[in-house]
TORLUM-522540 format. One line per 4 residues: number of its first residue (from 1); their letters; for each residue x, y, z of N, C-alpha, C. Coordinates in nm, 2 decimals. Last residue first. Layout:
# residues N
NUM> a> X/Y/Z/X/Y/Z/X/Y/Z  ... .
This chain:
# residues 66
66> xxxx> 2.66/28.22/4.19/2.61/28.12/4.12/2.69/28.04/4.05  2.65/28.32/4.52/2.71/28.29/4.42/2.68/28.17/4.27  2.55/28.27/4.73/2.45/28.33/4.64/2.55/28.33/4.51  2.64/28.21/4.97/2.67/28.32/4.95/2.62/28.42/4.86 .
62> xxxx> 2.58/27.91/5.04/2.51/28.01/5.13/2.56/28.14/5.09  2.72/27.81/4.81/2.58/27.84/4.84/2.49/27.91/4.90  3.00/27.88/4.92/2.94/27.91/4.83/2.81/27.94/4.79  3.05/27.71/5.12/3.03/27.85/5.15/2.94/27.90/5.05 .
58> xxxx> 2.75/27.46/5.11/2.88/27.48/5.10/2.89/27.65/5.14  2.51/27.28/5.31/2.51/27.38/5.23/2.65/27.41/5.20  2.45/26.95/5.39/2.49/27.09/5.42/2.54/27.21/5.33  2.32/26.70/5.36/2.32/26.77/5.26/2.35/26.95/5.34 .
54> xxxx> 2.22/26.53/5.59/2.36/26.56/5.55/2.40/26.62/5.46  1.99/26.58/5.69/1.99/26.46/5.59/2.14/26.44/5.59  1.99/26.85/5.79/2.00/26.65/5.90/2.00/26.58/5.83  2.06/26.99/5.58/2.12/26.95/5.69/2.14/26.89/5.76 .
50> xxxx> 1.74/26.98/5.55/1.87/26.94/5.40/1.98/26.91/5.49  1.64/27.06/5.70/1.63/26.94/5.68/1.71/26.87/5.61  1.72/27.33/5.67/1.77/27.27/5.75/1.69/27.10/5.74  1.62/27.41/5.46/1.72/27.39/5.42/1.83/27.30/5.52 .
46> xxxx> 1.34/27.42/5.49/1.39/27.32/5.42/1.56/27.29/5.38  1.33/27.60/5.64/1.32/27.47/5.70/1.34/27.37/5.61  1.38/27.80/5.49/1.48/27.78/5.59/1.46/27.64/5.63  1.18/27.81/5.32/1.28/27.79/5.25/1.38/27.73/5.38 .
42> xxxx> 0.99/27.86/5.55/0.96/27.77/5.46/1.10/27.70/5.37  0.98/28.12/5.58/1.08/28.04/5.65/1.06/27.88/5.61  0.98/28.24/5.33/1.12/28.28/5.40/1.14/28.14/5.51  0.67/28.24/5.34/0.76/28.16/5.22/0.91/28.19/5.28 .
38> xxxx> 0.61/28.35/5.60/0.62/28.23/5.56/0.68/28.15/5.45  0.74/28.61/5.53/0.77/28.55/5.65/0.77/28.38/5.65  0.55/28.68/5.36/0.71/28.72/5.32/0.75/28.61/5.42  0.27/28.69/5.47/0.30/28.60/5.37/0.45/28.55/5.32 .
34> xxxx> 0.37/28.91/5.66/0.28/28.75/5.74/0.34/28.62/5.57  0.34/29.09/5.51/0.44/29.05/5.58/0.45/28.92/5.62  0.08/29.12/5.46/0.20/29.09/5.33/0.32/29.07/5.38  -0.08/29.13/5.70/-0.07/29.00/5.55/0.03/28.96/5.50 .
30> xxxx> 0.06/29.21/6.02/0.02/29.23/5.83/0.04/29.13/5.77  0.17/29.08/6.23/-0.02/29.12/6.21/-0.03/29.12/6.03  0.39/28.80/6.19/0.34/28.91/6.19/0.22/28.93/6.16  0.34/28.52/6.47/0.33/28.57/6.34/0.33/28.71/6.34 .
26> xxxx> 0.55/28.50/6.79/0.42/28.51/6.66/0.48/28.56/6.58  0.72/28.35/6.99/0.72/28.38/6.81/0.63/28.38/6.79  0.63/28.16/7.22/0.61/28.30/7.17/0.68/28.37/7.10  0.62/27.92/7.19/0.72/27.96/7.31/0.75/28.14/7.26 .
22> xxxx> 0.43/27.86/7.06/0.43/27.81/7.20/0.57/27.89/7.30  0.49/27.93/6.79/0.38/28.02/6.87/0.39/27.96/7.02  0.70/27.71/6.77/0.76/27.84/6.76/0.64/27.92/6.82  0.51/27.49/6.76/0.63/27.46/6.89/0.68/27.66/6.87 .
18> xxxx> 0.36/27.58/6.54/0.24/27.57/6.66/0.41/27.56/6.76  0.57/27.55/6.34/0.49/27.69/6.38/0.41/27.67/6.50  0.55/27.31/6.34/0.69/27.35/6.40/0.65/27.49/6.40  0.29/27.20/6.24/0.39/27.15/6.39/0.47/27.23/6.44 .
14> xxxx> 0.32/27.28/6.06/0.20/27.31/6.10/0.25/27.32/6.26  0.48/27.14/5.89/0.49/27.26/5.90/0.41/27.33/6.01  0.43/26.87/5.88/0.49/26.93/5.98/0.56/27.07/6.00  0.17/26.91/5.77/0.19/26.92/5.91/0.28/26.91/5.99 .
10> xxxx> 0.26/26.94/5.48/0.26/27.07/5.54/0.19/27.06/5.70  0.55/26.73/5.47/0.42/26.72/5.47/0.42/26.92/5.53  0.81/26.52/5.42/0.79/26.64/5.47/0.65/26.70/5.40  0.80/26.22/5.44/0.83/26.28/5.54/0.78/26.43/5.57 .
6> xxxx> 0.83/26.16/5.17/0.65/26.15/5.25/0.69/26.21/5.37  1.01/26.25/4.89/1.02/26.23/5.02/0.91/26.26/5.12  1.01/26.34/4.64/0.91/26.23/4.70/0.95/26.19/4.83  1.15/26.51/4.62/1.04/26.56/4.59/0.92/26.44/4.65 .
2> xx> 1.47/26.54/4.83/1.37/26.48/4.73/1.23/26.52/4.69  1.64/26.83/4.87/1.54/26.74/4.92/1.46/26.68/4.81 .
């Protein structure tokens, strides 16, 4: 994902956690969990945006293979 791409904002992070707490996904109670959670899904959503762009991940990638 581009760096300058204005689309992806931390409201629409804000967004898609308030649609996930609406249909009851909470957050974890612990901090440190709470924090693991968010940088984790943070990565996810960006990967899935990578995916509606058309940028789909190969096997490889998704295997950690470097």
């Amino acid at each position: 994902m581009s760096s300058s791409d204005e689309r992806f904002t931390f409201g629409l992070l804000h967004d898609l956690y308030a649609v996930l707490e609406a249909h009851g996904y909470r957050r974890p109670n612990d901090e440190s969990t709470r924090n693991r959670a968010a940088g984790r899904s943070l990565s996810v959503v960006l990967e899935l945006l990578n995916v509606r762009r058309g940028f789909a991940p190969t096997r490889r990638d998704m295997s950690g293979a470097g």
